[in-house]
N, C-alpha and C positions, 0 to 999 in steps of 0.2 A: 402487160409485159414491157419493162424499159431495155431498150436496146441500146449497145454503146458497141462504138465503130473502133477497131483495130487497125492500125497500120504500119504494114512491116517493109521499108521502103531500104532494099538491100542493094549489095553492089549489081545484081543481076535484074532488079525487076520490081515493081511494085505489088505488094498482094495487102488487100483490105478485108475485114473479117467483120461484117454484121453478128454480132454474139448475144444473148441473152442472157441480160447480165444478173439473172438470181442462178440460172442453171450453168450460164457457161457456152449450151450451146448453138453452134454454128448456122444462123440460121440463111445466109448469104454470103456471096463474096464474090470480090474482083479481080482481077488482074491485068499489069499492062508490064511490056518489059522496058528495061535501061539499054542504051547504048554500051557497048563493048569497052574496054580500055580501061587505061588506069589514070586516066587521065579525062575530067567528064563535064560538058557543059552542065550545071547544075538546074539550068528551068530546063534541059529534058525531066528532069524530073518530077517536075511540075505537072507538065504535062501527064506524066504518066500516072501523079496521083489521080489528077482528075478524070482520067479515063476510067482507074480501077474502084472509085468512089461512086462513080456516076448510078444514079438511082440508088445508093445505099446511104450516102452522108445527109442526105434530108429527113432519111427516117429514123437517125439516131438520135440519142439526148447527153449523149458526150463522149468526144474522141481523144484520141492519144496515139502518138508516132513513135513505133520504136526506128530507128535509122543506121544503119550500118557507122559505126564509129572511126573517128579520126578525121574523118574527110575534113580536107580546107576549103572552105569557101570563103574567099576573100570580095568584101563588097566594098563599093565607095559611097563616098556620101550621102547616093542617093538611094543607095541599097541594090545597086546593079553590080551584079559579078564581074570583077577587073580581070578576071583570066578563067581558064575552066580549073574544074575544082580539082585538087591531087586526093587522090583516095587512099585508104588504108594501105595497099600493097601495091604503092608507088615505090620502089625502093631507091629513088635519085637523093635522097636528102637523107642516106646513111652517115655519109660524113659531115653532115651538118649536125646530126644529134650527136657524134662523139665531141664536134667542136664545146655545141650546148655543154654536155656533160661536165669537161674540162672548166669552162669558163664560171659554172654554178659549183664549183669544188669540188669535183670528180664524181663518178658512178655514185657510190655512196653517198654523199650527201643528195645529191640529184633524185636519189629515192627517196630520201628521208624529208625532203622539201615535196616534193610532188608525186612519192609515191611510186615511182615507177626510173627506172635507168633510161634514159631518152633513145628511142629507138627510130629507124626510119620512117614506122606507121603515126607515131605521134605527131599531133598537131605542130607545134609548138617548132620540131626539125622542118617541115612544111615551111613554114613560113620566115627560116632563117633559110631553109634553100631560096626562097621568091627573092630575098633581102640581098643576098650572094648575085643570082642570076637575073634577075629582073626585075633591079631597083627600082624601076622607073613604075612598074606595077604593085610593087611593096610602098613605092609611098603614094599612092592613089588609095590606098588600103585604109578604108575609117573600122570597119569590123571584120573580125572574122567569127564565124557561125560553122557549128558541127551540120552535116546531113540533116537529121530528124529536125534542128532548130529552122531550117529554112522549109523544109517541107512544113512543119509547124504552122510558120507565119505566116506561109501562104494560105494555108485551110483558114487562118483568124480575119473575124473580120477587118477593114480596111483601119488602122490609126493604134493594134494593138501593141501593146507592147513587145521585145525579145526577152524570151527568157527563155533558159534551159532545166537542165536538173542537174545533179550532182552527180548523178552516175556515169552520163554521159561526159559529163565535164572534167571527172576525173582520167579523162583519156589525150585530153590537150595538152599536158605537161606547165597549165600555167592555172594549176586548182591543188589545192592540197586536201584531198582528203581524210586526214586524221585529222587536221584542225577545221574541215567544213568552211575554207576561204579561198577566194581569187588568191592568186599570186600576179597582179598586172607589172610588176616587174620582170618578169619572166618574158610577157608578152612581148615586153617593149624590147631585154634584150635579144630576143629571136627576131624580131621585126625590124630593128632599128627607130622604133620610135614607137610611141605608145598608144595605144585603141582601147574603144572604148569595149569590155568586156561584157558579156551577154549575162544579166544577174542571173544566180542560183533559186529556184522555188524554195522557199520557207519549209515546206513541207511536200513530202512525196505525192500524199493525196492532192494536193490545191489545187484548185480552180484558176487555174494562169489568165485564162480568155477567153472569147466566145466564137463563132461561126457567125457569119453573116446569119444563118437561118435562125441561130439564137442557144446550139446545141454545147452543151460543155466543152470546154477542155481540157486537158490536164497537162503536164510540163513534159508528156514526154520522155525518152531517155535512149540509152544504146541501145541496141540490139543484141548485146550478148546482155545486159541489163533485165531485159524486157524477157528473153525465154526463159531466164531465170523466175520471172513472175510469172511467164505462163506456165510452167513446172511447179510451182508451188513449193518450188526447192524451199528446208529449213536447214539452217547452221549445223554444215558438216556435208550436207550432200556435195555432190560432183557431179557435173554434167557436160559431157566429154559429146563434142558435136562433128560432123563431120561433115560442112560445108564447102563451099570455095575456099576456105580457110578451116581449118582444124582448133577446136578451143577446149582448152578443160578448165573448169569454172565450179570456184565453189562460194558456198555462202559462207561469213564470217562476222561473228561478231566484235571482230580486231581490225585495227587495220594491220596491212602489212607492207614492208619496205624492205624490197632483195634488192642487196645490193650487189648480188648477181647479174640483176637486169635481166634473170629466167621470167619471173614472176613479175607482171605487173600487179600493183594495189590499187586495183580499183576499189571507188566506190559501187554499191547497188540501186535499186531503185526503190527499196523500201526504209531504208536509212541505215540499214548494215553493209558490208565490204563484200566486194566481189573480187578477191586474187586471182587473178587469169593468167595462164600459159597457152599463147597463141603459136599456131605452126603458119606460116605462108601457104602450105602445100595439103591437099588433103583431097575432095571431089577428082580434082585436076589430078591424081595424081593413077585412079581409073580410066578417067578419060583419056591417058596417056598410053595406060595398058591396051585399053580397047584399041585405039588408033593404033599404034606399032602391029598390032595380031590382027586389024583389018575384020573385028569381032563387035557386036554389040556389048551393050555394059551386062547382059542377062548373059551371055555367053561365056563371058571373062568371068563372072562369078562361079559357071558350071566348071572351067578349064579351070581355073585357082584349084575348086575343092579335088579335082582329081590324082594331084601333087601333094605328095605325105609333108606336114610341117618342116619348115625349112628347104623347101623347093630345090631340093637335093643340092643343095652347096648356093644354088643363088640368090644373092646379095642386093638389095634396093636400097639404094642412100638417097630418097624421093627430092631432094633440094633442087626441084627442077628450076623454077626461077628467082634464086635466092632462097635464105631461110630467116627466119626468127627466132624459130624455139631449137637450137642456140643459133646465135647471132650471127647467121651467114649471109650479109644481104650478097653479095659477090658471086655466092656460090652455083653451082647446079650438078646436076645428076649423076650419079655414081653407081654402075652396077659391077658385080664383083664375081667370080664363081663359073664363068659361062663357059662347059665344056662342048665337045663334037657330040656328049649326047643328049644337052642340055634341051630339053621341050617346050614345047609353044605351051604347055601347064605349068612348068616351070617357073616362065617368065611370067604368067597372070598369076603364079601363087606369090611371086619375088613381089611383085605391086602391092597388093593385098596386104601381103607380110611387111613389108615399106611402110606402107601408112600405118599399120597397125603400131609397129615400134615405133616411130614415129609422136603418135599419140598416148603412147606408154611413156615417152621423154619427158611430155608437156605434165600427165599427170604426175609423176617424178617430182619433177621441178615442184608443183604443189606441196607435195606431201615435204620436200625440205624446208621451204622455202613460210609454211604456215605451223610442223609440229611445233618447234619451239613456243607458238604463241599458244597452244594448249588446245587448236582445232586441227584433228584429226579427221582423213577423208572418213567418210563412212558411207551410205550412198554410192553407186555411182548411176548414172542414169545416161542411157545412147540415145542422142538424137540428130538433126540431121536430116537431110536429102539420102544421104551416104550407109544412112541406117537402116533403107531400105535391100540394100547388097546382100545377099544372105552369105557369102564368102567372108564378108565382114562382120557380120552376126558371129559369126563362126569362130574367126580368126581372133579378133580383138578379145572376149576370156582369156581364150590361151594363152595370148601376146602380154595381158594385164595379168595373169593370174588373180583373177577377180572376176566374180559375176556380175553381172550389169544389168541393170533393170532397163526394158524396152521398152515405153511409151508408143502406144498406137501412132504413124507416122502424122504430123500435123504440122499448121505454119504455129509454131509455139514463139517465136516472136511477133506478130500481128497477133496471137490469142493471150498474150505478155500485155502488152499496149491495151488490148480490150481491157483487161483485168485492172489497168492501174486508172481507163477512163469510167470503170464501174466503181473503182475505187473513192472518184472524184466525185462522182455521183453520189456516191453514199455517203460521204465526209465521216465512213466509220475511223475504228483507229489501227486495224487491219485490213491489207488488200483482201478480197474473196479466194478462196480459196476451193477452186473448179476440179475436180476431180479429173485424172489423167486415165481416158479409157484407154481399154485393150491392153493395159502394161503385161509383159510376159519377160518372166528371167531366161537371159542365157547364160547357158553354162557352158564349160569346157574341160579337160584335161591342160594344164599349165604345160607350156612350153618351153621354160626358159632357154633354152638352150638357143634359140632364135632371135630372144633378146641381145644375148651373149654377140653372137657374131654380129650383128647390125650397131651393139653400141663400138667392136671391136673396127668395124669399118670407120663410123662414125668419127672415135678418134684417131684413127693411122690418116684420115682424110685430115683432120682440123690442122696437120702443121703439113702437110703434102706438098701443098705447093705454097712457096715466098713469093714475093718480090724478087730475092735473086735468083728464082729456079727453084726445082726439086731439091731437099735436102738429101745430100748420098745416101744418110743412112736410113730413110725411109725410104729413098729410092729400092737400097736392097731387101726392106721389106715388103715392100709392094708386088 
């Protein structure tokens, strides 16, 4: 039996997944967590693969890191981190990617060059904030490296090469994936000066490097890349997650460029497009309900269900620390509705109900942003930490008017990772393709009507407040 190692190395924690790579499955596994913040010395990280590794990366014959996307890690010459790394949901380098944007010919071409509207999670605004604030650290800067590239290099053995993959790379704003090329101009003008770019793998499966022990490796890739291969998603699926961040992700055999900037065009990790609609806000936005009601996350699911749809008039506009799916990094939380006989089920159904439209925005933005190019959602699939909530089981049909298929709970990016290092193994010309146990469909009665008032909040909030104050006449509609 050949065993190939997984590793899903997130903003929260490391988890390592020994898999069996004809069956798929699970037959060990690690974990270690990450330090707090959005702002992160990057050898904790290190640290923590090797903890969640330990006795399992000896007995593999080839690994693969999927790694939570965007992160900058900025190193210098000699490959030592000049500052801690800015993570996805830093939001200080908002006004650096609309500089970006302006400066590469507005939103639209800006997606049509790289795929994506430069937003404050992409790389690329990362390191024209360093460039802006901490020049003196931006030019000590010879690379920068995504997450999963530095956990990567660390597992290879000592003199390997960097390389990445194109899924993950189509997340840095200086990679074009429709034409499968660096853009290190881009690099240079975010930075102020030009580095040397981490090459793209040849091919998905490749064999990038070794392990000191002698075990495969493979090139790697995001994390929302990577559950999509653990899913076995094919062109057209959707799979709508609900992590510390909220993502609906589909597969595509197009690229795509919103020049919206709803929809980023990723690449995948099998050599077709991942179009992603990310929220900031999703886990967190439970855990917000529970801490307010002074409840556990199992309690706040029983109090939600007890409150008929639409939580009798109240309103969640979940943007607690900023937003992205649409573009609020500024913003935060907004609740709407709250009378003298407003209930403590009330407010865990408003939460619930929040996230859910919420993630009815992101797949939204999908379904406009990819019909034209001739791939329709089809599929959709819940996964997640979040997918565990049965309030949310519940709510999200209703909220999507759409059934969703459930996936037995799993770390499906570490079992992502495994797949693409069994892949590497194999040098077939398809990832394997591991069968998703326990899937069970949910259903529901369609709600819209809860749509309705959260996208009605949604916009009376986007012009509410100026620069110069309240506008009166939404002051009188508020």
């Amino acid at each position: 039996m050949a065993l190939v190692l997984g590793i899903d190395s997130s903003t929260q924690s490391t988890k390592a997944l020994l898999v069996d790579a004809d069956s798929g499955e699970v037959v060990a596994q690690g974990r270690a967590p990450h330090p707090d913040g959005t702002s992160v010395d990057p050898r904790a990280w290190l640290a923590a693969v090797d903890q969640a590794t330990e006795g399992l990366l000896e007995r593999a014959e080839a690994v693969a890191v999927g790694g939570q996307q965007h992160g900058m890690v900025a190193l210098d010459e000699h490959d030592v981190p000049v500052r801690e790394a800015l993570l996805w949901n830093d939001t200080r380098s908002a006004a650096a990617a609309e500089e970006l944007n302006q400066e590469l010919g507005g939103p639209a071409e800006a997606a049509r060059l790289t795929g994506s509207v430069l937003v404050a999670s992409i790389t690329a605004a990362k390191a024209r904030w360093m460039a802006t604030h901490e020049p003196e650290n931006a030019r000590r800067t010879a690379r920068i490296v995504l997450p999963h590239d530095y956990v990567g290099h660390h597992l290879a053995a000592p003199g390997s090469a960097w390389t990445t993959d194109r899924g993950d790379a189509s997340g840095t704003g200086w990679y074009s994936p429709a034409e499968n090329r660096l853009l290190p101009q881009v690099a240079a003008l975010a930075l102020g000066h030009e580095i040397e770019l981490t090459p793209i793998a040849e091919q998905p499966q490749q064999v990038v490097a070794h392990t000191t022990g002698g075990a495969a490796m493979a090139a790697g890739t995001g994390d929302n890349m990577a559950a999509a291969l653990g899913l076995a998603m094919l062109p057209g699926d959707v799979s709508v997650s609900i992590g510390t961040s909220g993502v609906a992700a589909m597969v595509s055999e197009v690229p795509t460029a919103d020049a919206t900037g709803a929809v980023n065009g990723f690449a995948d990790a099998t050599g077709r497009f991942l179009p992603l609609a990310c929220t900031l806000n999703a886990a967190r936005i439970m855990d917000l309900g529970a801490r307010m009601l002074g409840i556990s996350h199992a309690e706040l699911d029983q109090l939600a269900l007890q409150a008929p749809p639409g939580a009798n008039g109240v309103v969640l506009l979940p943007y607690l620390d900023g937003e992205r799916t649409p573009n609020r990094p500024e913003a935060t939380g907004v609740v709407r509705g709250i009378r003298s006989s407003t209930g403590r089920e009330d407010i865990a159904r408003a939460c619930i109900e929040g996230l859910a439209c919420s993630l009815a925005d992101a797949v939204a933005a999908l379904r406009a942003a990819t019909g034209s190019l001739g791939t329709e959602p089809g599929r959709i699939l819940l996964i997640g930490g979040g997918a565990r909530s049965e309030a949310a089981r519940r709510v999200l049909p209703a909220v999507l008017g759409h059934d969703l298929l459930c996936p037995q709970p799993a770390e499906y990016v570490a079992l992502g990772a495994a797949a693409q290092a069994a892949w590497a193994l194999s040098g077939a010309t398809e990832p394997p393709r591991w069968p998703a146990a326990g899937t069970v469909t949910l259903q529901a009665e369609p709600t819209p009507q809860v749509l309705e008032r959260y996208r009605e909040l949604r916009d009376l909030t986007a012009q509410w407040c100026r620069p110069s104050g309240v506008d009166p006449v939404v002051r009188a509609q508020w």
